[in-house]
ChimeraX commands (.cxc) that place a marker at each C-alpha (Angstrom):
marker #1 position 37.19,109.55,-12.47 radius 0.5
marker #1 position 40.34,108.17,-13.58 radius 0.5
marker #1 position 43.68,110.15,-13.41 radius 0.5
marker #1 position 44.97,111.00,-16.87 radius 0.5
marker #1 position 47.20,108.75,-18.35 radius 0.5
marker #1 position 50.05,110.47,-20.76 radius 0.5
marker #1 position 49.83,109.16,-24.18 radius 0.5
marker #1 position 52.97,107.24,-24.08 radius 0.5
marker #1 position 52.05,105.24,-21.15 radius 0.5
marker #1 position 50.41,101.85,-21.77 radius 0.5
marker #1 position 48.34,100.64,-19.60 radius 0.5
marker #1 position 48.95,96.68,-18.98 radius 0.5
marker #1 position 46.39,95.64,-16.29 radius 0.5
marker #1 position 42.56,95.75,-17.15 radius 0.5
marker #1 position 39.91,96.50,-14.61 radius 0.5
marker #1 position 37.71,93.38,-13.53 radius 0.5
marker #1 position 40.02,90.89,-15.63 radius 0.5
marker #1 position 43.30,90.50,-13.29 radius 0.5
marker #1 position 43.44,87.17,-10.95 radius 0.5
marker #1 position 44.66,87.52,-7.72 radius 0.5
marker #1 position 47.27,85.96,-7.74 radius 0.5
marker #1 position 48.42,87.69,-11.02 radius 0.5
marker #1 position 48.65,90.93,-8.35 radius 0.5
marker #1 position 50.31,89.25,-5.68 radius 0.5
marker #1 position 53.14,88.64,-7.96 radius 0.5
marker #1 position 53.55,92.27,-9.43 radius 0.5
marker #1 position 52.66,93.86,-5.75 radius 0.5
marker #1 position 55.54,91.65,-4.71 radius 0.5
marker #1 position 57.76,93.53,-7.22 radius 0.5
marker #1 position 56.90,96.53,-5.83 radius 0.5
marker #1 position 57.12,98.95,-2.56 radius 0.5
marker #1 position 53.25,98.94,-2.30 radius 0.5
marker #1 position 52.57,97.33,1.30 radius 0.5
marker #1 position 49.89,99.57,2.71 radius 0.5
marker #1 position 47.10,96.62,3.36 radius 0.5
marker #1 position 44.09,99.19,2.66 radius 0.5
marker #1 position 45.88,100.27,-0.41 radius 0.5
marker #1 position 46.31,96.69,-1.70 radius 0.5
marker #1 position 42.81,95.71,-1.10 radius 0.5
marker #1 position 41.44,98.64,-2.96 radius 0.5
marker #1 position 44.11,97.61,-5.60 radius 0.5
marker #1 position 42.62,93.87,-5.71 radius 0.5
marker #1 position 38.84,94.80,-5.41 radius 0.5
marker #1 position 39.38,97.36,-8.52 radius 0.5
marker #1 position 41.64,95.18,-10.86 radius 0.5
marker #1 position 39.45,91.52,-9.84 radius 0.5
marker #1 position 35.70,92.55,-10.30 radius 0.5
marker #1 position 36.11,96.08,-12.29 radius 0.5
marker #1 position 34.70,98.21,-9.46 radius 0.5
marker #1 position 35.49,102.29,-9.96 radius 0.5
marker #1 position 39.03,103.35,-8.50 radius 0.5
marker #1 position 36.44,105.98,-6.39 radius 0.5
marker #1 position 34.94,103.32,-4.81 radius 0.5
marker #1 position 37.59,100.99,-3.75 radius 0.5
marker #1 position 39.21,103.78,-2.22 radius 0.5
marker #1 position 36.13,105.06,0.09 radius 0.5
marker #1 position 35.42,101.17,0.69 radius 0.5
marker #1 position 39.14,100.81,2.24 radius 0.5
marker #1 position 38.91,104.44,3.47 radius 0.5
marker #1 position 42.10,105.42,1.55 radius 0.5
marker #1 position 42.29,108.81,-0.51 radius 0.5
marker #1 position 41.85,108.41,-4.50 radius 0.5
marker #1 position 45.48,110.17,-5.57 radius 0.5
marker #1 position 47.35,107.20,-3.44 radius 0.5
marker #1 position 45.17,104.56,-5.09 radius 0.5
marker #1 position 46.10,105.84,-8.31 radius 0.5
marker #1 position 49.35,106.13,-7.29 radius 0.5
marker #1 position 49.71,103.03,-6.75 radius 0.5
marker #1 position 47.85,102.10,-9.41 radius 0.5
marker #1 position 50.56,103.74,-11.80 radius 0.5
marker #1 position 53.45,101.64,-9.63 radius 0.5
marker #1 position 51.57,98.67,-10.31 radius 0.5
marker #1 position 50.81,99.75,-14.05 radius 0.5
marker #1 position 55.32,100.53,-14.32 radius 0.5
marker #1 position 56.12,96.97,-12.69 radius 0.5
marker #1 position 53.58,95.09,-15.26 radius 0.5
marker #1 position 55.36,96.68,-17.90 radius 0.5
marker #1 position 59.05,95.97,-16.95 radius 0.5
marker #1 position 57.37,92.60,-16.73 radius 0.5
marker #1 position 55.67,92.34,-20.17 radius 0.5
marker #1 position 59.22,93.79,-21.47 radius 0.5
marker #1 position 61.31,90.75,-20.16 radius 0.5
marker #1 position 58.44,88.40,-21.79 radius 0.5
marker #1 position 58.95,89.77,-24.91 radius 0.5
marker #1 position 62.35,89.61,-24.85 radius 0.5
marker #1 position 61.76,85.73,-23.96 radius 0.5
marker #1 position 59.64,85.07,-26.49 radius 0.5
marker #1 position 61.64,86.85,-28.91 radius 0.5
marker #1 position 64.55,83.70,-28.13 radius 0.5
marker #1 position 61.75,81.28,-27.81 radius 0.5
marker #1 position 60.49,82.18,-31.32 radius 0.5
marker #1 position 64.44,82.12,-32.83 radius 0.5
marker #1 position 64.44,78.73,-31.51 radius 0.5
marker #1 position 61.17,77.95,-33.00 radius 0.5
marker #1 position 62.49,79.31,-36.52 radius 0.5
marker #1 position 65.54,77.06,-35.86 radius 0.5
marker #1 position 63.92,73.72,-35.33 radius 0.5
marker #1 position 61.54,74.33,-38.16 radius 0.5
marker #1 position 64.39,75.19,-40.57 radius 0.5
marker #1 position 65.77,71.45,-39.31 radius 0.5
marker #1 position 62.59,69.97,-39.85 radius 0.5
marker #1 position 62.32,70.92,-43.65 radius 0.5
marker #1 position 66.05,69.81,-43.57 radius 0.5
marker #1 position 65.41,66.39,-42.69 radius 0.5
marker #1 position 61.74,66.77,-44.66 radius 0.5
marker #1 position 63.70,67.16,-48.33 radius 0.5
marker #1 position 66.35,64.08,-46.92 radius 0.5
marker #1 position 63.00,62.32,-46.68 radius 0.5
marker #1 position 62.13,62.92,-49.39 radius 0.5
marker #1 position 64.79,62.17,-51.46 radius 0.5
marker #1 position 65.54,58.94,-49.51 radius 0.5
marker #1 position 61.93,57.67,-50.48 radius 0.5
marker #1 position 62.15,58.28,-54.46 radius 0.5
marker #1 position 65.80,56.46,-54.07 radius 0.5
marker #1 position 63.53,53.72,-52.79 radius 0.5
marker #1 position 60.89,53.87,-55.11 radius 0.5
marker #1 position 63.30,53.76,-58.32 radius 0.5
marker #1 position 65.13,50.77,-56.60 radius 0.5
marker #1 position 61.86,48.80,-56.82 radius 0.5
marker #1 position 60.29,50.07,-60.24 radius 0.5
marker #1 position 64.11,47.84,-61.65 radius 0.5
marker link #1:1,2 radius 0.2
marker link #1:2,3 radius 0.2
marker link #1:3,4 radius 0.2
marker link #1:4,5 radius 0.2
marker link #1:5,6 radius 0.2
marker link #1:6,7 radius 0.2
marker link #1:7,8 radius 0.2
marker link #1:8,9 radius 0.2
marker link #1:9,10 radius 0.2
marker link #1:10,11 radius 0.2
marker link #1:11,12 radius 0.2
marker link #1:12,13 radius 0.2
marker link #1:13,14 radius 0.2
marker link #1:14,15 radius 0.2
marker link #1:15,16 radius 0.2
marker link #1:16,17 radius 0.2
marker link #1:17,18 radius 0.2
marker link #1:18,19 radius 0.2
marker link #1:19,20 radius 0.2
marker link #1:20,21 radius 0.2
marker link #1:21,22 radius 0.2
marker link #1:22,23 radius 0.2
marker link #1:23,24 radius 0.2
marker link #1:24,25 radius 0.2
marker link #1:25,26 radius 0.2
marker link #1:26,27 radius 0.2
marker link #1:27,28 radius 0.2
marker link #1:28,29 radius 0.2
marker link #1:29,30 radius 0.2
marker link #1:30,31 radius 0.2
marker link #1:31,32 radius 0.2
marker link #1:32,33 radius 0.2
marker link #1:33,34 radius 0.2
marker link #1:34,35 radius 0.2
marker link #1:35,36 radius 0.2
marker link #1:36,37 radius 0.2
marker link #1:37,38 radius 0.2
marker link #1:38,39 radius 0.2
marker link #1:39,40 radius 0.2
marker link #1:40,41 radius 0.2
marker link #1:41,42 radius 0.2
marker link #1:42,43 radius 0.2
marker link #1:43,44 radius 0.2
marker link #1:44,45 radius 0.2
marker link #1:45,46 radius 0.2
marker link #1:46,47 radius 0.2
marker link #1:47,48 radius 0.2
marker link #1:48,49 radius 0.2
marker link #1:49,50 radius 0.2
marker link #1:50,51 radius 0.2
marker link #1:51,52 radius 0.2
marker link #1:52,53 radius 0.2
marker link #1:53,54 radius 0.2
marker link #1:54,55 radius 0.2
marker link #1:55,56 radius 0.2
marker link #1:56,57 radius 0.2
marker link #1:57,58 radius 0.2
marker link #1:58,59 radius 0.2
marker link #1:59,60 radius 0.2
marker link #1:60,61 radius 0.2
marker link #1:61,62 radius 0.2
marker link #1:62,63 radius 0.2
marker link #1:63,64 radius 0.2
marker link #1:64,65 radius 0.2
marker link #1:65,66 radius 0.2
marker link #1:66,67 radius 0.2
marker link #1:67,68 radius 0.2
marker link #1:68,69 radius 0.2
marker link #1:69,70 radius 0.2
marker link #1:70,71 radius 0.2
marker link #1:71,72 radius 0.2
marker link #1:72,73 radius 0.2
marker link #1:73,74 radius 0.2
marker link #1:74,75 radius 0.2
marker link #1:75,76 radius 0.2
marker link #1:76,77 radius 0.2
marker link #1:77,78 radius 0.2
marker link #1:78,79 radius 0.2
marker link #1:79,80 radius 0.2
marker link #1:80,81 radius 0.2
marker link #1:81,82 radius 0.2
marker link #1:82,83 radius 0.2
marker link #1:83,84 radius 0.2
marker link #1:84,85 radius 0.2
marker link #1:85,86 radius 0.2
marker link #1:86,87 radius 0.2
marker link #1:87,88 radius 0.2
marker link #1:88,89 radius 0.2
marker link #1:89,90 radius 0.2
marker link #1:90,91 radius 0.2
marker link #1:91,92 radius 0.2
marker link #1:92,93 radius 0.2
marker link #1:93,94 radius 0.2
marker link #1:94,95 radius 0.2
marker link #1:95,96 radius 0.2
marker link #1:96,97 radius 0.2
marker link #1:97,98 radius 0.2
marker link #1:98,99 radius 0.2
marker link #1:99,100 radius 0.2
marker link #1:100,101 radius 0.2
marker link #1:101,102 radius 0.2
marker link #1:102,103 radius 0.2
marker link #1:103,104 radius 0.2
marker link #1:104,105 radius 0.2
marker link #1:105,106 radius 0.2
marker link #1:106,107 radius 0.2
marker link #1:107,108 radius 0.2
marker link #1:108,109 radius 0.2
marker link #1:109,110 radius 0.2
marker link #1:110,111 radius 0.2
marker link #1:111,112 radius 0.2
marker link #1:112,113 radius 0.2
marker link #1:113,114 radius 0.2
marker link #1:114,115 radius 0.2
marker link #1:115,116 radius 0.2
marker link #1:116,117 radius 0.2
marker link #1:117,118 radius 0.2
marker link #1:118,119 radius 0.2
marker link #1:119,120 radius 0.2
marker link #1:120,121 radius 0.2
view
């Protein structure tokens, strides 16, 4: 059974759909070292296996799975917060290029029916 989440914490990492590596990275980020504890961690998060049973399997008690299940849950989130806040400058950029393009688009434009007028004399 899993430990109850309050309702304003998200969760960030889904059970059974996290690669490996993925958790290297964010158990990097954290205090979390215990190699039972990081096992259970990996077994749980790469092929979706109950939080009960990766704890018995690496003979570790449930409430410091969990616990550091909730670490690992706080460092995704500080991650997913400095993404957004990438993409947020990635996506002004974005705006800024495309606000070019129609610039030179409509001097295009313009050029060609200059063009077009000079040939119809």
């Amino acid at each position: 059974m899993t430990a109850p989440i309050s309702s304003r914490e998200m969760l960030y990492l889904l059970s059974g759909s996290e690669p490996e590596r993925k958790l290297d990275l964010l158990l990097s980020l954290t205090r979390i070292t215990s190699e039972p504890t990081i096992a259970a961690l990996k077994l749980h998060y790469t092929t979706g296996l109950a939080e009960e049973r990766c704890a018995a399997r690496h003979f570790i008690e449930l409430s410091n799975l969990m616990r550091a299940q909730n670490t690992l849950n706080s460092t995704m989130g500080v991650v997913e917060a400095i993404k957004e806040i990438d993409w947020e400058k990635h996506l002004a950029k974005l705006a800024a290029a495309n606000a070019r393009i129609a610039q030179l688009e409509k001097q295009l434009a313009s050029y060609q029916l200059t063009d077009s007028k000079e040939n119809a004399a």
